[in-house]
N, C-alpha and C positions, 0 to 999 in steps of 0.2 A: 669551647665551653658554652653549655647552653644560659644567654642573655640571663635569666631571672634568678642562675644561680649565680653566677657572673659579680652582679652588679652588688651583694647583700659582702659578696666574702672580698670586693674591693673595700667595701665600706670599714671591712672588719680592722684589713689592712690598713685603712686612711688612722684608723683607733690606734692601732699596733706601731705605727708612725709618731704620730704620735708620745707615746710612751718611751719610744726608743729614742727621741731626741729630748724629752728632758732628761733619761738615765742617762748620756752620751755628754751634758752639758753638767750633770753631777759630778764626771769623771775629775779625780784629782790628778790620776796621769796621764799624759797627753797618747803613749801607745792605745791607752786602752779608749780615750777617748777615742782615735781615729777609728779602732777595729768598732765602736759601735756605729761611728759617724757611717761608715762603708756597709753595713748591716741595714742601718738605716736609711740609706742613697737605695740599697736594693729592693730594699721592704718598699719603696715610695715609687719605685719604677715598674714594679711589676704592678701595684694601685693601679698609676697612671695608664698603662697597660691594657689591664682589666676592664676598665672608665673607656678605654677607647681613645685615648687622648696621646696618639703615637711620639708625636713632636717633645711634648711632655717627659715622657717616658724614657726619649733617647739624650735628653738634656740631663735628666737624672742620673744616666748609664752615664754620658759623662764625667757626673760631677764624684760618680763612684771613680770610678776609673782616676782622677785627680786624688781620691783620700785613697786607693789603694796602692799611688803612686808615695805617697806624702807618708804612708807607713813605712815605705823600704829607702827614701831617699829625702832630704834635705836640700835639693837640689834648685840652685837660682833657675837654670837653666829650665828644668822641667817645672818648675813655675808660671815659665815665662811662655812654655807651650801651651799650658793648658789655662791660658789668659789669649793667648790667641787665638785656640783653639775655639774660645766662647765666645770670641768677638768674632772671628768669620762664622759660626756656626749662626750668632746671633744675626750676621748683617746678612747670609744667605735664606733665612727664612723669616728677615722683618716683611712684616705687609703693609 
């Protein structure tokens, strides 16, 4: 995508971001809070994305991938992955 249009419709997105995590933090039920939290993990990744900001972006897709796990299961265990999953990810690209 060409740069000048690129960097206006991240910005749009950074807005859209935004919006979608105080709707997601309105939520009175936790389903529907997560399906906005996971909207908004994807809305924030393709930003970072866009910005150029790879490292950013795939820490995002993470953190999606955590609330789309956290819709279907309750699970200690899958908690406990994606707690590690952030601590190796984090300790392989600290600088």
């Amino acid at each position: 995508m060409n740069d000048l249009l690129a960097l206006p419709f991240a910005q749009w997105l950074g807005f859209l971001s935004f919006v979608l995590g105080i709707a997601a933090f309105n939520q009175k039920n936790d389903r529907h809070l997560k399906i906005l939290m996971l909207i908004f993990n994807l809305n924030h990744m393709l930003h970072f994305f866009l910005l150029g900001s790879i490292i950013s972006s795939l820490s995002t897709l993470l953190s999606a991938c955590r609330t789309a796990t956290a819709i279907h299961t309750s699970s200690k265990y899958a908690a406990l992955l994606f707690v590690s999953l952030s601590l190796l990810v984090g300790f392989y690209l600290f600088d």
